[in-house]
N, C-alpha and C positions, 0 to 999 in steps of 0.2 A: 287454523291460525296458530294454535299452541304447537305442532306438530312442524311447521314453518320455519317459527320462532328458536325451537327445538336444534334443529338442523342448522340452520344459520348460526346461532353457538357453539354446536358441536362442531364444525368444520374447521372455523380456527385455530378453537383452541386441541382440536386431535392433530394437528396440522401442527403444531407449537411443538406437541408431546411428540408424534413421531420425527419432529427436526429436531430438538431436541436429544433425542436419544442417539441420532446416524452421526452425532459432533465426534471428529476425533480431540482426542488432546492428549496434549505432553507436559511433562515439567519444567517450568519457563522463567514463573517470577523468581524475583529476588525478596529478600527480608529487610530492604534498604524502609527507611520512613517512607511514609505516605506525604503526598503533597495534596493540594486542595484543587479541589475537579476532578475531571477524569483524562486520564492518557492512555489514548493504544497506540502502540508498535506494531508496524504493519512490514512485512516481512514477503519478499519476491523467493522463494524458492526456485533455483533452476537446476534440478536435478534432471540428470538425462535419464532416468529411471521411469517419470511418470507418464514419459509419450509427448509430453509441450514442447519438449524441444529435441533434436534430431540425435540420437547417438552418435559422438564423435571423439571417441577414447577419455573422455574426463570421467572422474571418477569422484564420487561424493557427491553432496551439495553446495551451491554457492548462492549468495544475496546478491541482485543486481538493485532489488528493489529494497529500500527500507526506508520507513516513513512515519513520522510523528504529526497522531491525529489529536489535537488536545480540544477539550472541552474546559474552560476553564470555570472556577463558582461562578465568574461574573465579567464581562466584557467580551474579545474578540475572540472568536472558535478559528483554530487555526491545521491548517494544512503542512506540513513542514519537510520536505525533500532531503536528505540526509545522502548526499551523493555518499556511492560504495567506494568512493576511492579515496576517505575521508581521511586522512592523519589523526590517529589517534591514539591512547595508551591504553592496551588491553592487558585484564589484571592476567597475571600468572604469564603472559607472553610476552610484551613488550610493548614498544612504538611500533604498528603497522596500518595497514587500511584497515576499516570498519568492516568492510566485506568478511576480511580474515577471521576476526572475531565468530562468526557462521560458521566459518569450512572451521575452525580449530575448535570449539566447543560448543556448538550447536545452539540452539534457542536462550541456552541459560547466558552461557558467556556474551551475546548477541546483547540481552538485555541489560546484563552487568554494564558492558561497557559504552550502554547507549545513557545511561543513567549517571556513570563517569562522565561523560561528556556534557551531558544537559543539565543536570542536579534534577531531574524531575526524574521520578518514580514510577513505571510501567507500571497501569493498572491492570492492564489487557495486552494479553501477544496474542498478533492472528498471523499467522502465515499461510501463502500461496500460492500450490504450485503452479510452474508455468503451463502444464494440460489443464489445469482449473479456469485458469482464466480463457482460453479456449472454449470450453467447455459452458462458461457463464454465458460468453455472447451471444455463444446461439440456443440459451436457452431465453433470454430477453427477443431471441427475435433480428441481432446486430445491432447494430449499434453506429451514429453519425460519428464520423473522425473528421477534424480538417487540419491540415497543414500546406502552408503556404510554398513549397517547392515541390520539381518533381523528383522520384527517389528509384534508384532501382540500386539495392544493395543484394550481393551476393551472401552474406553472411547471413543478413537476419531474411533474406528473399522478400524481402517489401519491393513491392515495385507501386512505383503511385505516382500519380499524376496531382501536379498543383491545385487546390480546392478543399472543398467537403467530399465526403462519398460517403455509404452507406456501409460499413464493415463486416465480415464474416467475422465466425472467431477464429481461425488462422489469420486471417490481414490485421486482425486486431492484436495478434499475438507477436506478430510481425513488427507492428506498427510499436508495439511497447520494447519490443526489445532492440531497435534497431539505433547503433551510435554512431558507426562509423563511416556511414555517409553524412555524418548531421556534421556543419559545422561546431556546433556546441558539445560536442561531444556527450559525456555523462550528462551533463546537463539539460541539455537541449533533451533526453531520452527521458527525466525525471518532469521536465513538464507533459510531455506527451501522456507516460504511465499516469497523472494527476488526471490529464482531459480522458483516459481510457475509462477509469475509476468511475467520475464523474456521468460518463457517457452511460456506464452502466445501474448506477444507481438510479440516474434520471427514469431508465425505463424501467428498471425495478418496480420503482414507486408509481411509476405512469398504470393507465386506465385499463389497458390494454394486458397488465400483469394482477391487478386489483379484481375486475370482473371473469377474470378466468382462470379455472381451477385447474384445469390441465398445465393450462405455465405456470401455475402456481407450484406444483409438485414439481415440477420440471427444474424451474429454478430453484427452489430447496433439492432436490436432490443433487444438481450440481453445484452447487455452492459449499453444501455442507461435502461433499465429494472432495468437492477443493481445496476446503480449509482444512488445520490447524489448529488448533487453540490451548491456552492456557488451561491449567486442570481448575479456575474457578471462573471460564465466563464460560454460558449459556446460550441460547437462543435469544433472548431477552436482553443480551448487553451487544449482541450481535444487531440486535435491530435499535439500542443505542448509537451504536458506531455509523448505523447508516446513517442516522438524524442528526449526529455531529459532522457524518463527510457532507450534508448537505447542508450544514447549515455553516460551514467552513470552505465549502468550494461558489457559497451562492454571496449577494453583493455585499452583508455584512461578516463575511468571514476574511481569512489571509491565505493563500497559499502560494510559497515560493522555497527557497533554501537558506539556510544562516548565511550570515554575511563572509563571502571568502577575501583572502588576502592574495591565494594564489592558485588556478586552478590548474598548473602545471609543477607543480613544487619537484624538485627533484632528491629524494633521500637515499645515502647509496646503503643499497643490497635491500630496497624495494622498489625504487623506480617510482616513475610519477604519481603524484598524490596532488589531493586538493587541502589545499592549507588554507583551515578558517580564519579569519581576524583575531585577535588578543583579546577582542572586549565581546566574545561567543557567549561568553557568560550572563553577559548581560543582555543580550540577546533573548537569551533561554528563559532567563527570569522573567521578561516579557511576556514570553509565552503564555508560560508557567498560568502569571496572575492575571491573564488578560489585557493587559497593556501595550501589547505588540498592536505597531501600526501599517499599514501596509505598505508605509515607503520605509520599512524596517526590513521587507524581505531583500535579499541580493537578490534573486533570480525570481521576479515574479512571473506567476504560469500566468500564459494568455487563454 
């Protein structure tokens, strides 16, 4: 029994240490004040670089994904969609999209000017590449998607039929990146990545990844494969972050996007942007201290 008991310790926690150790990271936060709770910035890399998505002469990296996961001391955990095509003022560039902010100064200026926008203080950057998420679903096993039309995009190659189905992680790869058969556009693409997220946590956490060690490794090695991070989170605030996406995507959490004013703005020598409402701020502050209510999101995910 000692020898058991042994083993069942030792498996986790070597399992911790050697995830722990395969974490990449960068240089990310800012020195802005600390705010109360915890906030991660959740970052879609789509470099054509890492195999998630097809080479097709671009060059660099880009955000299609960016998303504020907030834990607050006390009240409502929230989900927060941060469309890439957000009008914004990035320091040292100017008024552009949020996206820009990524492709011109990578992880640091990303956070600077997510923190400009919201007044809240990244505690945690995780970023994703798009072969990562790939990568994740079919180490969960796939993963349930449903969307209520059917889709056959040349761009993102989603072909889909109206319903549930059971996702590969290419259809799931597909499925998160695809806008331009949605009518919603950015939008419509920001709750899908939400239900993707969510799809995949669920089985994370499900029985079927708990009682088995083989997907156990499996999914730590691609996950940590996938990600990014900040040079002070760990394995340990990583598996924070899943207990706030689950406690912010489940019935007493929020997730949606700030409230917009205009999701077609046009500003010349950038083209179209999504222009938030004048009172975002107060929005944010919501978040922030847990006060945000769920008929506060504009774009609540289904």
């Amino acid at each position: 029994m000692a020898v058991v008991l042994v083993l069942l310790l030792a498996w986790p926690i070597g399992l911790l240490i050697w995830a722990n150790g395969t974490i990449e990271h960068v240089d990310a936060l800012s020195d802005a004040r600390g705010t109360p709770g915890r906030v991660f910035l959740l970052a879609g890399s789509d470099s054509r670089a890492d195999g998630g998505v097809a080479e097709d002469g671009t060059l660099g990296q880009r955000t299609d994904t960016i998303m504020l996961l907030t834990a607050p001391s006390s009240g409502t955990p929230s989900l927060i969609s941060l469309p890439r095509d957000t009008l914004v003022d990035i320091p040292g560039v100017g008024q552009n999209k949020l996206n820009a902010a990524f492709s011109s100064g990578g992880a640091p200026l990303l956070v600077e000017t997510v923190e400009g926008l919201t007044g809240m203080k990244v505690d945690h950057y995780v970023e994703v590449g798009m072969g990562g998420v790939k990568d994740l679903v079919d180490a969960v096993g796939g993963v349930e998607l449903c969307m209520d039309r059917d889709v056959n995009d040349e761009y993102s190659g989603l072909a889909w039929e109206a319903g549930c189905h059971e996702a590969d992680g290419t259809t799931a790869l597909a499925f998160a990146r695809m806008r331009y058969s949605d009518p919603l556009g950015d939008l419509g693409r920001t709750q899908r990545q939400q239900q993707l997220i969510s799809a995949v946590t669920r089985e994370a956490a499900g029985p079927g990844t708990v009682v088995n060690p083989f997907r156990q490794v499996s999914l730590i090695r691609a996950g940590t494969g996938a990600l990014t991070v900040d040079d002070r989170t760990g394995i340990i605030d990583l598996a924070r972050l899943a207990m706030t996406f689950r406690a912010a995507t489940g019935p007493g959490g929020l997730r949606g996007t700030p409230p917009i004013a205009d999701p077609d703005h046009r500003v010349r020598g950038i083209g179209s942007t999504v222009l938030l409402e004048d009172d975002v701020a107060s929005f944010f502050a919501r978040v922030a201290d847990g006060s945000i209510d769920p008929t506060d999101a504009a774009t609540p995910a289904q």
